[in-house]
PASEBA-1860 file (N, C-alpha, C; in nm, 3 decimals):
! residues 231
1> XXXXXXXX> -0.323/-1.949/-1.732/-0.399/-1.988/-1.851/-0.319/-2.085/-1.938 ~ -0.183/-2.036/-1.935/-0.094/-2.144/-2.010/-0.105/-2.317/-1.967 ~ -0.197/-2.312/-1.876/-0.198/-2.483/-1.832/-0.266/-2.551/-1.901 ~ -0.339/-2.444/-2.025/-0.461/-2.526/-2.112/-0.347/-2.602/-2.203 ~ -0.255/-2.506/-2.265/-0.132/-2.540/-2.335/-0.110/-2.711/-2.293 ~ -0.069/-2.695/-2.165/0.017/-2.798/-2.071/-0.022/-2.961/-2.049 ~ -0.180/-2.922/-2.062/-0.273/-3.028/-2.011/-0.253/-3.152/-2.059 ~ -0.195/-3.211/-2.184/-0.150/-3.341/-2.224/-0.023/-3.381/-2.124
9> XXXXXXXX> 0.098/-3.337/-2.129/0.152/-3.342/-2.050/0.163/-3.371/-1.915 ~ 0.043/-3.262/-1.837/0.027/-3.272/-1.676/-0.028/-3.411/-1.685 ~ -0.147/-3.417/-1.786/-0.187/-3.540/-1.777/-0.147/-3.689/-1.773 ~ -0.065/-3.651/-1.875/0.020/-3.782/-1.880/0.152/-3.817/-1.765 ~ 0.179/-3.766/-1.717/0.274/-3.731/-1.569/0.187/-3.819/-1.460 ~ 0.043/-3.741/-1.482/-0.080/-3.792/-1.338/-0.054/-3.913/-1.380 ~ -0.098/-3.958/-1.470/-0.127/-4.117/-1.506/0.007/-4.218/-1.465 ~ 0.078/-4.200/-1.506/0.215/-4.215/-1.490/0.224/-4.230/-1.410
17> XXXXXXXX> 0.219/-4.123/-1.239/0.249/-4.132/-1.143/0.428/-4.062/-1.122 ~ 0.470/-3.991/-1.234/0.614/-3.905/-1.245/0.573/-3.815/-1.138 ~ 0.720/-3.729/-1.143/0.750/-3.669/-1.039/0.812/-3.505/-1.093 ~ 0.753/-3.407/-1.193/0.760/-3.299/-1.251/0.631/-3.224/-1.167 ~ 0.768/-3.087/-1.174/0.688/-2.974/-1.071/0.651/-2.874/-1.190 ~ 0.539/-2.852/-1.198/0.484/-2.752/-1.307/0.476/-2.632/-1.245 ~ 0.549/-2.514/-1.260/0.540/-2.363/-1.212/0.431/-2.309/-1.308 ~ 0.325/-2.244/-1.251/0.266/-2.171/-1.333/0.222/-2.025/-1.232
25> XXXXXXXX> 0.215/-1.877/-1.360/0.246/-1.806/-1.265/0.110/-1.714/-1.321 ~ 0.106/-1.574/-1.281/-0.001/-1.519/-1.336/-0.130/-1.536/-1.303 ~ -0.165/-1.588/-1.220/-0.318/-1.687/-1.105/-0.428/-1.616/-1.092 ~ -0.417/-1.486/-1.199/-0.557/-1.473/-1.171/-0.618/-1.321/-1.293 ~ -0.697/-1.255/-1.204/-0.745/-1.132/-1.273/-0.664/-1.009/-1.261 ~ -0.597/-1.022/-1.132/-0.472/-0.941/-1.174/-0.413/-0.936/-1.262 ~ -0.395/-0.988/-1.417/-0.341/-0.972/-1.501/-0.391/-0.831/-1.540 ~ -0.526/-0.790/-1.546/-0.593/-0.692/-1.586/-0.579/-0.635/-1.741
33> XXXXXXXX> -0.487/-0.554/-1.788/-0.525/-0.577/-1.938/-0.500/-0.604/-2.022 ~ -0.479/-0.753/-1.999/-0.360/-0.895/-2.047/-0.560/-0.928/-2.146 ~ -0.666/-0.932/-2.056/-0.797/-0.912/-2.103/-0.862/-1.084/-2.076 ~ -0.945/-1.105/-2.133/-1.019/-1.218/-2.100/-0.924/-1.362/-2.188 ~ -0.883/-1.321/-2.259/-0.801/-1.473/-2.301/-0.686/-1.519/-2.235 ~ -0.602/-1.430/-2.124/-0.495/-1.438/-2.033/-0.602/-1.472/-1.881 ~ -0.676/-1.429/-1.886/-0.675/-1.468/-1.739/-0.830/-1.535/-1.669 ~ -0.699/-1.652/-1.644/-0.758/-1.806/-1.548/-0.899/-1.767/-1.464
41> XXXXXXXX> -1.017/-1.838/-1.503/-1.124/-1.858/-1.427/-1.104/-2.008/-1.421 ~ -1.109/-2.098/-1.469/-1.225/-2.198/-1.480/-1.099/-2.340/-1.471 ~ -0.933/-2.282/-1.467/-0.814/-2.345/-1.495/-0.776/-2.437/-1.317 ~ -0.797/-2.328/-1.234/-0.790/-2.430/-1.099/-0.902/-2.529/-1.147 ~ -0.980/-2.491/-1.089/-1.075/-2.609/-1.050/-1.057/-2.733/-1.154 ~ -1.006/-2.693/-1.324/-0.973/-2.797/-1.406/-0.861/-2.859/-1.349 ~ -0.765/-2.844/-1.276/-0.672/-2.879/-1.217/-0.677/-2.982/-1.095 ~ -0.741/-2.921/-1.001/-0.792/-2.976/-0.925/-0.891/-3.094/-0.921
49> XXXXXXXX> -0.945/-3.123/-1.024/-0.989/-3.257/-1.062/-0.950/-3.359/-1.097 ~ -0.812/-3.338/-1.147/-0.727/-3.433/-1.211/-0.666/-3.511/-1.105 ~ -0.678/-3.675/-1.081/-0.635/-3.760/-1.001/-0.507/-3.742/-1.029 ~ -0.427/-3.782/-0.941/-0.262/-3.794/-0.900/-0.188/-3.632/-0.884 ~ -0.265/-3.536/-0.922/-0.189/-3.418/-0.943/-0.231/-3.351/-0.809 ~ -0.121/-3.255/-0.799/-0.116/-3.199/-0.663/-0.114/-3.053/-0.672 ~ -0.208/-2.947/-0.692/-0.223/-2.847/-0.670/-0.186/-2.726/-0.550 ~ -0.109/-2.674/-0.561/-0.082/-2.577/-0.431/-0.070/-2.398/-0.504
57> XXXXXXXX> -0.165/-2.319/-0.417/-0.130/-2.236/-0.444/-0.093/-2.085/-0.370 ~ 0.014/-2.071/-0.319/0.053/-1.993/-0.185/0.023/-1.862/-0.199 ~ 0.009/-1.827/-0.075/-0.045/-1.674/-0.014/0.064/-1.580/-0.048 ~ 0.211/-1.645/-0.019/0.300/-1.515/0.009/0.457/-1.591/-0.027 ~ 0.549/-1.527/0.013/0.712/-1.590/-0.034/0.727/-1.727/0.106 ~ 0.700/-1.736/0.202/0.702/-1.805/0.296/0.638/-1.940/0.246 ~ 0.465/-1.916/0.242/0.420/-2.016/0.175/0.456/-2.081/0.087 ~ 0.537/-1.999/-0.014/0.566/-2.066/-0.154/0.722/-2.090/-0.137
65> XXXXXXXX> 0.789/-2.087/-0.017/0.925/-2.187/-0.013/0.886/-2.337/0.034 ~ 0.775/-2.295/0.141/0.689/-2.425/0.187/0.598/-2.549/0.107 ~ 0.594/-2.450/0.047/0.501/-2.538/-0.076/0.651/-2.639/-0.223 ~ 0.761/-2.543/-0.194/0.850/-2.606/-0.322/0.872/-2.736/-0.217 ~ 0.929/-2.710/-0.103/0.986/-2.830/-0.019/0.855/-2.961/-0.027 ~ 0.727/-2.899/-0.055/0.620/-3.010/-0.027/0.657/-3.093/-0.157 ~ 0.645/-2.998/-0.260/0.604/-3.021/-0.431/0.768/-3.162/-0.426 ~ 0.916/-3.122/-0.411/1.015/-3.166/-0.368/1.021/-3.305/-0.317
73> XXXXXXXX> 0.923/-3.300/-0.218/0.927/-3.402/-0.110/0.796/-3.543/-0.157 ~ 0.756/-3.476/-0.261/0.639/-3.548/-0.258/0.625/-3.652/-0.366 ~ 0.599/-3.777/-0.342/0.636/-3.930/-0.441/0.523/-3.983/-0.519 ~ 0.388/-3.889/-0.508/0.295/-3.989/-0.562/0.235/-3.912/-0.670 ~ 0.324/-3.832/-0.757/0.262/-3.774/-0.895/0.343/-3.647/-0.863 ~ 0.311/-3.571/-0.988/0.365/-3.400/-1.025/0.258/-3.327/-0.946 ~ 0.316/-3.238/-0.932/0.274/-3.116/-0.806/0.266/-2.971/-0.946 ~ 0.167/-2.895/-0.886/0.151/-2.785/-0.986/0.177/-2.672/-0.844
81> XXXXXXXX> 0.222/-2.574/-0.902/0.223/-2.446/-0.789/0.151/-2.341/-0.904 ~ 0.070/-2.254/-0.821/0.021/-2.120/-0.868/0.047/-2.073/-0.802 ~ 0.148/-1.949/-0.865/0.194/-1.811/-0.837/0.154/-1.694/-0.864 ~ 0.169/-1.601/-0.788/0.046/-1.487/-0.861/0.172/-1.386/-0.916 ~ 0.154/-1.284/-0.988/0.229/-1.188/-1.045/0.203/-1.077/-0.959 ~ 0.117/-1.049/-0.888/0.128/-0.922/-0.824/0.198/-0.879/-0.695 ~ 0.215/-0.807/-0.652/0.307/-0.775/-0.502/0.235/-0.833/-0.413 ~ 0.281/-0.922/-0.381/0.210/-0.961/-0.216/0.278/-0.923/-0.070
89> XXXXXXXX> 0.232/-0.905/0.015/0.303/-0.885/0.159/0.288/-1.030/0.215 ~ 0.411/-1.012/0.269/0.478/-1.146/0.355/0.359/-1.147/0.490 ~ 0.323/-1.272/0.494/0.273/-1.287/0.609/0.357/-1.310/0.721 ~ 0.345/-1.217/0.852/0.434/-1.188/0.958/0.380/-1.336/1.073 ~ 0.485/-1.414/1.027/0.517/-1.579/1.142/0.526/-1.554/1.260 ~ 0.546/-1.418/1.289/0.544/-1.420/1.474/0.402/-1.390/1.511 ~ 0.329/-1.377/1.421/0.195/-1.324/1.451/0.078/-1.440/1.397 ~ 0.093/-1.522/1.321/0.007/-1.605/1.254/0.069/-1.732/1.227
97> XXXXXXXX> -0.018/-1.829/1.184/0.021/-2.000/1.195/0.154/-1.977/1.108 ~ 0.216/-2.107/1.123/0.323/-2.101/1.021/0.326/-2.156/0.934 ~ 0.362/-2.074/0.794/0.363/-2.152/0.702/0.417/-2.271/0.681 ~ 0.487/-2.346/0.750/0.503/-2.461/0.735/0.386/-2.565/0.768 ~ 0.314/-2.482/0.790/0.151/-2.600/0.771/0.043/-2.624/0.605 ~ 0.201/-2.532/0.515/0.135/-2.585/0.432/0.119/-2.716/0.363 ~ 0.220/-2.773/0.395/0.231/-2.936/0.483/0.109/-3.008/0.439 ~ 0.000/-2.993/0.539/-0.102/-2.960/0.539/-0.261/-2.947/0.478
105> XXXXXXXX> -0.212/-2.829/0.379/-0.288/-2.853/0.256/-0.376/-2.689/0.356 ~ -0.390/-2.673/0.451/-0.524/-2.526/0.525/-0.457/-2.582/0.668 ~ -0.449/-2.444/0.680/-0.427/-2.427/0.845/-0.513/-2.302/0.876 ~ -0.525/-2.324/1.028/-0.555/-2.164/1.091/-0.445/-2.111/1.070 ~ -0.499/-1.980/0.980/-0.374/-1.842/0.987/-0.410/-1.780/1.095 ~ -0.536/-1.736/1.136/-0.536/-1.656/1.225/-0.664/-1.657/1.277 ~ -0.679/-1.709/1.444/-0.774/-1.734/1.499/-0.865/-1.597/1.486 ~ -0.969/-1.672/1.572/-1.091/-1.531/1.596/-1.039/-1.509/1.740
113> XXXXXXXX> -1.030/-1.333/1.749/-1.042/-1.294/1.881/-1.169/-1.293/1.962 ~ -1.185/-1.357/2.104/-1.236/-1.269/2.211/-1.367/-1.415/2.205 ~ -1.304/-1.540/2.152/-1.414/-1.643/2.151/-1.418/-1.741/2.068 ~ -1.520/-1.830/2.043/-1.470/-1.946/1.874/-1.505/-1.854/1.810 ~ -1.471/-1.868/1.687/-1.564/-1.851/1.533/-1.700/-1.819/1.542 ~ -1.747/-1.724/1.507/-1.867/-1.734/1.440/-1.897/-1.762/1.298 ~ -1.758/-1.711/1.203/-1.730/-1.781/1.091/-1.641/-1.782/1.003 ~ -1.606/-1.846/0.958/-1.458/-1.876/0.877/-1.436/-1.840/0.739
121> XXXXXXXX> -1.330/-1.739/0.724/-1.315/-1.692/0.615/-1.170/-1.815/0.532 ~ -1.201/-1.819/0.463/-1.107/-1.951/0.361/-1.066/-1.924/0.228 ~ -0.913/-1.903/0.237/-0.872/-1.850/0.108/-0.745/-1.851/0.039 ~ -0.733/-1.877/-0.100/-0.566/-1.898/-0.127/-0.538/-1.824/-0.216 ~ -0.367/-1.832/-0.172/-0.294/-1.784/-0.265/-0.307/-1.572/-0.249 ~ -0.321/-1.514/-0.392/-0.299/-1.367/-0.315/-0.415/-1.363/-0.263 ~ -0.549/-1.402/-0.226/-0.685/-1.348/-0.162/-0.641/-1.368/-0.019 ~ -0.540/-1.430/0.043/-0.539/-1.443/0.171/-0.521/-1.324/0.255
129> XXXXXXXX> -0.434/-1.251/0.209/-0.413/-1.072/0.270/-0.542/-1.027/0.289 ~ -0.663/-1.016/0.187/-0.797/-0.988/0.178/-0.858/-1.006/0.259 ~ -0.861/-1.187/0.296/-0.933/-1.202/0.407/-0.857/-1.168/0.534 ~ -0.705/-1.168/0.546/-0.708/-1.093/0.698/-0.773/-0.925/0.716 ~ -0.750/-0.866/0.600/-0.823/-0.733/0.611/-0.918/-0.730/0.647 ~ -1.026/-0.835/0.586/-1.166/-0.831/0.588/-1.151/-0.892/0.737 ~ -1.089/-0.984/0.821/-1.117/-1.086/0.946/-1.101/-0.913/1.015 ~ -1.010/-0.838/1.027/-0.964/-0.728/1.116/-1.094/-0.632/1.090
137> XXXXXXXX> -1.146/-0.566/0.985/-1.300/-0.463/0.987/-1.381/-0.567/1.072 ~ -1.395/-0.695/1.043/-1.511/-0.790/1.109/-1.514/-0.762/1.282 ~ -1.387/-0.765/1.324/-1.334/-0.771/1.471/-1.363/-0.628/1.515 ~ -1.363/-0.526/1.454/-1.447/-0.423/1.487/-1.583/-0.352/1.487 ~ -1.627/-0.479/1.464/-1.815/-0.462/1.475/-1.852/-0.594/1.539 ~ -1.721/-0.619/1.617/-1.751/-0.743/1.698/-1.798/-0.906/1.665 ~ -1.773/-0.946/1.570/-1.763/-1.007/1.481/-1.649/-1.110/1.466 ~ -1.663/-1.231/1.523/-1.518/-1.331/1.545/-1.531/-1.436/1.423
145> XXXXXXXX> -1.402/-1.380/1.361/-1.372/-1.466/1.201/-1.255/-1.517/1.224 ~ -1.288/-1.624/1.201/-1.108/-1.743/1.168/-1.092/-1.711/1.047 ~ -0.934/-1.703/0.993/-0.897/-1.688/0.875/-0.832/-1.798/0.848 ~ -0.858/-1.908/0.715/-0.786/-2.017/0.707/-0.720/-1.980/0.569 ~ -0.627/-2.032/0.564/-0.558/-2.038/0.471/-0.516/-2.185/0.371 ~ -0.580/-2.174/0.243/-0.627/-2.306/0.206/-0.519/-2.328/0.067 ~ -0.385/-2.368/0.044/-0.360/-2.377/-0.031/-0.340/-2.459/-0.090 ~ -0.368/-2.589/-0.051/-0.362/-2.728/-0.144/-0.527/-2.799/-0.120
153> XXXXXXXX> -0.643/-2.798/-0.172/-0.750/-2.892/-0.151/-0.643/-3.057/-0.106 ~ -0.543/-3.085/-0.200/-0.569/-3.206/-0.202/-0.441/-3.262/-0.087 ~ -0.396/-3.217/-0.051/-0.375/-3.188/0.058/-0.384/-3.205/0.188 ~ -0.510/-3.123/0.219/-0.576/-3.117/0.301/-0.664/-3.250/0.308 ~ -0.712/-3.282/0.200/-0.807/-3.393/0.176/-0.743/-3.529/0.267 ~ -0.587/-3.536/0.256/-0.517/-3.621/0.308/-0.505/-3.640/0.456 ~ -0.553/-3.535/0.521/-0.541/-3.553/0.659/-0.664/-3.600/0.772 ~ -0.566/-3.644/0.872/-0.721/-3.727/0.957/-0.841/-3.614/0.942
161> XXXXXXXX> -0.947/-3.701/0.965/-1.027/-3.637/1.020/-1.080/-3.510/1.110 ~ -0.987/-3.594/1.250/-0.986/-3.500/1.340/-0.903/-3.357/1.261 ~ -0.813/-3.367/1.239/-0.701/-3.227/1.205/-0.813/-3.136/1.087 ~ -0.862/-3.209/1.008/-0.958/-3.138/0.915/-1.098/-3.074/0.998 ~ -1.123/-3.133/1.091/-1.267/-3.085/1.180/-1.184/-2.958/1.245 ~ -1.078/-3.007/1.331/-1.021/-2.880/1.405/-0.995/-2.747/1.283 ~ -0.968/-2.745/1.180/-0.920/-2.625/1.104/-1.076/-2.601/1.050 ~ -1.151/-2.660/0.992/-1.327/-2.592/0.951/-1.443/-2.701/1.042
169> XXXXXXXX> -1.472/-2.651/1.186/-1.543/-2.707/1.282/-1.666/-2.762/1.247 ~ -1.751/-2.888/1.251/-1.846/-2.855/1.133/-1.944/-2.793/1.196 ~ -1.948/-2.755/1.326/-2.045/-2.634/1.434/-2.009/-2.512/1.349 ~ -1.912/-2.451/1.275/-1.938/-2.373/1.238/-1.930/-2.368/1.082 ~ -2.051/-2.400/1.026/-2.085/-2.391/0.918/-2.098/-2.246/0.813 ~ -2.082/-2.127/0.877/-2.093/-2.000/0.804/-1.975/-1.994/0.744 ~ -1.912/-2.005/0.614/-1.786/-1.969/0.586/-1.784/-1.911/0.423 ~ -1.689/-1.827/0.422/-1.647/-1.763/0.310/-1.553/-1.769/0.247
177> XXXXXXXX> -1.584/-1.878/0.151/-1.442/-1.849/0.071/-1.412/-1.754/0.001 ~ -1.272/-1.735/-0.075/-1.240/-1.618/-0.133/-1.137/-1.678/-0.226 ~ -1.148/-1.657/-0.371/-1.033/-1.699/-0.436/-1.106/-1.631/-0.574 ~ -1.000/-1.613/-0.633/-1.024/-1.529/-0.795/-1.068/-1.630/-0.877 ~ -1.143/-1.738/-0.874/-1.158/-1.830/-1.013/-1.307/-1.842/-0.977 ~ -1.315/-1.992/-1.041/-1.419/-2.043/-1.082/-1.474/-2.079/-0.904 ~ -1.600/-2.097/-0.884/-1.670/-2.138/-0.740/-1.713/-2.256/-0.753 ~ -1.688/-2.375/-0.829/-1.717/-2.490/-0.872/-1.619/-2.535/-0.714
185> XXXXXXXX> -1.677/-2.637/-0.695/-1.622/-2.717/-0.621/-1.628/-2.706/-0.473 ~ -1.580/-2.554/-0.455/-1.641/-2.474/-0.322/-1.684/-2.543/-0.219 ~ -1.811/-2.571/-0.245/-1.932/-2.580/-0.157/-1.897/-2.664/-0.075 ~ -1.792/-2.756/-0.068/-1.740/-2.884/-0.013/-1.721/-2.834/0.118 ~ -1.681/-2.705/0.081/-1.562/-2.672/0.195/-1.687/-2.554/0.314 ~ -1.720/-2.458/0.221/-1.845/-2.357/0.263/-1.914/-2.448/0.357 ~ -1.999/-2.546/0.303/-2.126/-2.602/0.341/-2.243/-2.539/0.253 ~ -2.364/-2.573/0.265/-2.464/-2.485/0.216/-2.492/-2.377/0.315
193> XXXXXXXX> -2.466/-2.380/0.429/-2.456/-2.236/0.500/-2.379/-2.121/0.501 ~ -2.279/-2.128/0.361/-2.199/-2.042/0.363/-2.196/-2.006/0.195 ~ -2.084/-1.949/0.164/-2.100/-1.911/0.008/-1.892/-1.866/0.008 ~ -1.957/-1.832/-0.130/-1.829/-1.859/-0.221/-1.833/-1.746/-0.302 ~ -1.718/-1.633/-0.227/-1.681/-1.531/-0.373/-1.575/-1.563/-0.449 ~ -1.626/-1.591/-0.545/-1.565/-1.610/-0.654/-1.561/-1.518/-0.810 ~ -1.550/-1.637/-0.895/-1.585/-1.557/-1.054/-1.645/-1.693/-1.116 ~ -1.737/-1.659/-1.136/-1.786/-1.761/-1.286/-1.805/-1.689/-1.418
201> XXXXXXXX> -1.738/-1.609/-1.442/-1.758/-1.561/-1.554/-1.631/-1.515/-1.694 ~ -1.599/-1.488/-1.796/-1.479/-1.469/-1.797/-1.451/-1.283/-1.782 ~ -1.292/-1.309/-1.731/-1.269/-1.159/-1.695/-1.249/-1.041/-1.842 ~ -1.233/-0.960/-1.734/-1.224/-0.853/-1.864/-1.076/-0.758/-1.883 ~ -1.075/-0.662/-1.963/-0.928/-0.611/-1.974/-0.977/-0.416/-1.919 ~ -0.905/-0.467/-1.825/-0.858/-0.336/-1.746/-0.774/-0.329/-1.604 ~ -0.743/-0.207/-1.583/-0.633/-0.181/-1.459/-0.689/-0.313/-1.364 ~ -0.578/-0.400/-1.331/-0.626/-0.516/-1.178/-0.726/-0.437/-1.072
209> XXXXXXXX> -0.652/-0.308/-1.048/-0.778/-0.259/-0.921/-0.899/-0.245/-0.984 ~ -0.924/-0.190/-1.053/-1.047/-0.187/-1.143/-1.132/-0.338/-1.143 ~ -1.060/-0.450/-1.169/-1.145/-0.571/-1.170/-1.174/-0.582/-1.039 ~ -1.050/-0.588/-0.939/-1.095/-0.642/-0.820/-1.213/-0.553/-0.769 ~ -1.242/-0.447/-0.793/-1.337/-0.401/-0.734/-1.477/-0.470/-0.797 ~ -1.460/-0.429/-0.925/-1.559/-0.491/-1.054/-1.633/-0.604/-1.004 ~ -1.518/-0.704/-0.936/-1.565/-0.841/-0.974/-1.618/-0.853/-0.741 ~ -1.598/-0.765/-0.723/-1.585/-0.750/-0.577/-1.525/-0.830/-0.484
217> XXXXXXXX> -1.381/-0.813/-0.512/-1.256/-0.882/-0.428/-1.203/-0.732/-0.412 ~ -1.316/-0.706/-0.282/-1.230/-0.603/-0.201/-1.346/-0.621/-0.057 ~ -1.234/-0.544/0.037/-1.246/-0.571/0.157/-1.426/-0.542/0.215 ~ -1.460/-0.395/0.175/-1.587/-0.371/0.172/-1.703/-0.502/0.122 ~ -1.643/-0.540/0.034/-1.743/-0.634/-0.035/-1.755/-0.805/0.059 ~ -1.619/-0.795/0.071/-1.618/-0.938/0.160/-1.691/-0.897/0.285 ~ -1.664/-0.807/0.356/-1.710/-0.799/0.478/-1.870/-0.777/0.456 ~ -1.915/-0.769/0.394/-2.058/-0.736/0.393/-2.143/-0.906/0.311
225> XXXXXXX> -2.080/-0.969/0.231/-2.050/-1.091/0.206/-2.055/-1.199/0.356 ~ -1.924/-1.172/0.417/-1.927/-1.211/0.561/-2.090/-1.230/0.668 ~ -2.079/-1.071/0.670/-2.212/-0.992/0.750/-2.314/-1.096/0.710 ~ -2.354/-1.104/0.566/-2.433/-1.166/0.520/-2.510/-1.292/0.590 ~ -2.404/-1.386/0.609/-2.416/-1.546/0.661/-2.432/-1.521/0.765 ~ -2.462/-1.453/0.879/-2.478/-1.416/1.002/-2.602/-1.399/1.037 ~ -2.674/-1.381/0.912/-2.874/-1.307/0.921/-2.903/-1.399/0.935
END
């Protein structure tokens, strides 16, 4: 939320074309009863609009060494990182893409078993654990979900063609994103055959589990969300 603070600044950096890495941490409704004036809906996507600036926001400690080396490496404006405050689990590299595709901007984290996609779950920062939960219930009602992992739009925006078709096929149009903010912008990525859990609304003050359920960023909810685009 502090980026509302920031926004002359970031701005003037974009324009500029400087080279300042903005840490911002706290990314979401997990704040819980920090209450509705602490916590970010509507602050990505304001971010993400802004020409020259570079948005990344990682899944786990892997991602987010990957993402400093990008933010580091990178010459054509200031880079923002969102960090979340809550415990995340490390995504296990012997088992899923590597984070060094955050590179990248979305990689496959983790294919669909037993065939292609039927549809693609897409998500950053802490929602990514979510959707592997939700990709693993899916795989047991037979159900083949790619899990992508999307932590820079702009990023991603940068890469051929081909590499962007191979990570969201446009044959498979059913997809779900998942991220704690605003659903503005989304649809780019979804298609109109898919949807977007999100929040458009502002949050409220209570225990984080309490919202995530509230706001339905939990596994039950995605997977039936999922189910959904399939009818």
């Amino acid at each position: 939320i502090f980026s509302e603070y920031m926004r002359p600044p970031i701005r003037l950096a974009a324009i500029a074309q400087k080279r300042p890495i903005f840490i911002f941490t706290h990314d979401s409704i997990g704040l819980g009863e920090d209450g509705t004036t602490h916590q970010p809906i509507e602050q990505l996507i304001a971010l993400r609009t802004m020409p020259n600036l570079t948005v990344i926001r990682p899944a786990d400690a892997n991602e987010t060494a990957q993402a400093w080396r990008v933010a580091v490496e990178r010459t054509t404006g200031p880079v923002v990182l969102i960090l979340s405050r809550q415990k995340l689990p490390n995504l296990d590299q012997a088992k899923l893409g590597s984070a060094r595709q955050v590179e990248r901007g979305a990689y496959i984290l983790s294919e669909a078993e037993g065939g292609a996609p039927e549809l693609i779950l897409i998500a950053t920062g802490s929602e990514v654990d979510l959707a592997l939960k939700t990709q693993a219930v899916l795989a047991t009602q037979n159900i083949r979900a790619r899990v992508v992992s999307m932590p820079s739009w702009e990023l991603f925006e940068e890469q051929t063609p081909q590499y962007r078709a191979e990570v969201l096929p446009p044959t498979v149009r059913r997809r779900l994103s998942i991220e704690m903010g605003s659903t503005v912008g989304w649809l780019k990525y979804t298609t109109e055959d898919g949807s977007a859990l999100g929040i458009d609304v502002f949050g409220e003050s209570a225990p984080a589990e309490a919202l995530f359920k509230v706001y339905g960023f939990t596994v039950e909810n995605a997977v039936a969300r999922a189910k959904a685009l399939l009818k």
